[in-house]
C-alpha positions in Angstrom: -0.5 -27.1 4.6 1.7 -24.8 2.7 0.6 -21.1 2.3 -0.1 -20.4 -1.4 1.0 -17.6 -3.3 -2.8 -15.4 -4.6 -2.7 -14.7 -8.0 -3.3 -11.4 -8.8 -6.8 -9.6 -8.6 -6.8 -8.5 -11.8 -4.6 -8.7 -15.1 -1.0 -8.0 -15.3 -2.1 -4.8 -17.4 -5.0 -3.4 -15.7 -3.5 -0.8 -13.8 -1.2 0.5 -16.5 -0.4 3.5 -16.9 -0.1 4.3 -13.4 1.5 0.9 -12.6 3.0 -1.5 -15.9 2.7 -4.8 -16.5 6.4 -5.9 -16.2 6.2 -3.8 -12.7 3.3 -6.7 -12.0 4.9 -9.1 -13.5 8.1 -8.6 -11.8 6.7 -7.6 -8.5 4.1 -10.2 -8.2 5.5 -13.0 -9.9 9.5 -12.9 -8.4 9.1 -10.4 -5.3 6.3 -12.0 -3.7 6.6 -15.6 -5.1 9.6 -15.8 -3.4 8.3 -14.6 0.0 5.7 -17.4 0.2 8.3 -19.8 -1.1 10.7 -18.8 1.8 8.2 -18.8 4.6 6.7 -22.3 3.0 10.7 -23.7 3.6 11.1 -22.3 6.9 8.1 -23.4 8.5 7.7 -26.9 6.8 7.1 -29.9 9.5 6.6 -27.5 12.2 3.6 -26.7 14.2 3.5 -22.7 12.1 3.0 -25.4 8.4 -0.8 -25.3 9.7 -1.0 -21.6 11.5 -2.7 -19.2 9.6 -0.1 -16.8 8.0 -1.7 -14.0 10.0 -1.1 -16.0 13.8 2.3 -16.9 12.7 3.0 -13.0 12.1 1.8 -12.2 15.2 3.7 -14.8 17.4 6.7 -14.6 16.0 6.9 -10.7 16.0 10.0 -9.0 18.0 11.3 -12.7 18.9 14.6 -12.3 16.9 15.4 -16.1 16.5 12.6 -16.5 13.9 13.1 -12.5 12.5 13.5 -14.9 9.1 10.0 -16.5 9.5 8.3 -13.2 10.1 10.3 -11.0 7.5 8.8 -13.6 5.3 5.4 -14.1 6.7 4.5 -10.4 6.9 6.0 -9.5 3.3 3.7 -12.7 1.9 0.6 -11.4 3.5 1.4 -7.3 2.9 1.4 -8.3 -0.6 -1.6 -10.1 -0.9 -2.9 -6.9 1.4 -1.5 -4.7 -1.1 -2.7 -6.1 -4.6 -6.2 -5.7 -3.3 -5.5 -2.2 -2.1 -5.3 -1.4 -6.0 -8.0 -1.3 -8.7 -8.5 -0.5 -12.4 -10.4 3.2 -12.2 -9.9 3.6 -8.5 -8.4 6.2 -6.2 -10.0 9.9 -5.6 -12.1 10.8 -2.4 -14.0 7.5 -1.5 -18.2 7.6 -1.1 -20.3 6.3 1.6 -19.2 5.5 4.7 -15.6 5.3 4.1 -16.2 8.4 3.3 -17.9 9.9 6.6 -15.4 8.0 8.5 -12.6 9.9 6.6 -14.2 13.1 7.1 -15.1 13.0 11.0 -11.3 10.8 12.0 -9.3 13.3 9.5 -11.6 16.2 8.8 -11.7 15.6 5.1 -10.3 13.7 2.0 -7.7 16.2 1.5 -6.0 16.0 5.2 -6.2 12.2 4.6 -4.6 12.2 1.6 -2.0 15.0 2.8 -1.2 12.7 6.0 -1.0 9.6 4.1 1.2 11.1 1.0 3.6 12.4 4.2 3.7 8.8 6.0 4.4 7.3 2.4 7.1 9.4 1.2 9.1 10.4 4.8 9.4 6.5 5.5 13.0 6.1 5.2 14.5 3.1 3.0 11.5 0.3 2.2 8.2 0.0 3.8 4.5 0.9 4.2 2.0 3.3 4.4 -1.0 2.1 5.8 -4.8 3.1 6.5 -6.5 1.5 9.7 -8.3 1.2 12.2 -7.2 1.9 16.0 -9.5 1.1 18.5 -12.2 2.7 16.8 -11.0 6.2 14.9 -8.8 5.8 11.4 -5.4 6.7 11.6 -2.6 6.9 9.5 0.3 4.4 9.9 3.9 3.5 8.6 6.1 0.8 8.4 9.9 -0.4 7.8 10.7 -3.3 6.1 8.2 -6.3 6.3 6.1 -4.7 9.9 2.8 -4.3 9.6 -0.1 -3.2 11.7 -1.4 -6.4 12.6 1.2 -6.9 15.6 0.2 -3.6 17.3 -3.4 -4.6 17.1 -4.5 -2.5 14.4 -6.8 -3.3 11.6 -5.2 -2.3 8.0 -8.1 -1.4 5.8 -5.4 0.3 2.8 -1.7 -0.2 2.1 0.5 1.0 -0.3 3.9 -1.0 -0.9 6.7 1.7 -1.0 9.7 -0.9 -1.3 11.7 0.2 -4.6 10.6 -2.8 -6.3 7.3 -1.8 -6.2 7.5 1.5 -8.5 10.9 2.2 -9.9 10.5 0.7 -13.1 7.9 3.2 -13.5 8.8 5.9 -11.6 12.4 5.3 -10.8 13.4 7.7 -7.4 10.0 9.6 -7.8 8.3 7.9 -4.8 6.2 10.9 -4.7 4.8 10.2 -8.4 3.9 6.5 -7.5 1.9 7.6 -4.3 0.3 10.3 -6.1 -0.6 7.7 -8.5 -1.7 5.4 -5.7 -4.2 8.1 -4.2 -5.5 9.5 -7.6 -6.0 6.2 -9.6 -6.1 3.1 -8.0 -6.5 3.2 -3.9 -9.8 -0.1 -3.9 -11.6 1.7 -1.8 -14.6 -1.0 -2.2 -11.8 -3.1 -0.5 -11.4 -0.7 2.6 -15.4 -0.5 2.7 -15.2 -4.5 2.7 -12.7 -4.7 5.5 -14.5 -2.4 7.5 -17.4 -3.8 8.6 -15.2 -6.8 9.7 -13.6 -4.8 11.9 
């Protein structure tokens, strides 16, 4: 059963200004498409066609023979991870119990937000910035290229995609802007409350 490409959580113009709709459009609808499309082809009539994407990620990880399938498995599912991660009228300091996690695993909002805007804009070339969980206590995390958290046995509760593609229409080499932007408008923090109690 081929893995299907999620359309978007919310319209191609929802996040504007921060992010535009050709951004989305581009981003979503080429960038990621063609992920899923790749992993689909390179998995077809074996036994990883009926895996779900997220087993497949971890069992091919570090096995450099199927580097193709995982490049392409991982970037399918960090998309999807990442779409969700966003939201029309999100970012600022989250409430609750996201919150009162933040504040006892960083200390407060503002050294979260200072540690993630550091793992964001020092990862060299493409990758990821992620929040999650590590046995237990919330740590910052990043990543090159298509890696993820999910093969070091971490639980991503927040990702934001800092692959060019994802913000130089709009921002062009100001990485910094987009992640500001990210933090300060649209980080779903419903969706990290969500995956929380999962994990």
């Amino acid at each position: 059963m081929a893995y299907e490409l999620p359309p978007l959580p919310y319209d191609y113009n929802a996040l504007d200004p921060y992010v535009s709709a050709k951004t989305l459009e581009f981003h979503h609808d080429k960038h990621h498409a063609a992920y899923v499309n790749n992993y689909n082809n390179m998995t077809k009539d074996t036994d990883m066609a009926n895996m779900p994407i997220e087993e497949v990620i971890k069992a091919v990880y570090g096995d450099a023979s199927k580097a193709g399938i995982f490049n392409n498995a991982a970037q399918a599912w960090n998309h999807t991870f990442f779409w969700n991660s966003m939201k029309a009228g999100g970012g600022g300091a989250p409430t609750g119990a996201v919150a009162d996690k933040i504040n006892a695993d960083f200390g407060s909002y503002d050294k979260f937000k200072e540690a993630f805007k550091t793992a964001a804009t020092t990862q060299f070339g493409s990758g990821w910035a992620w929040l999650v969980l590590d046995g237990g206590t919330l740590k910052v995390v990043k990543t090159l290229n298509a890696e993820n958290p999910l093969h070091n046995g971490q639980i991503p509760l927040l990702t934001c995609d800092v692959w060019e593609h994802a913000y130089y229409l709009d921002y062009q080499n100001r990485r910094p802007d987009f992640v500001e932007a990210f933090l300060s408008n649209l980080a779903n923090w419903d969706f990290v409350a969500q995956n929380m109690p999962a994990a």
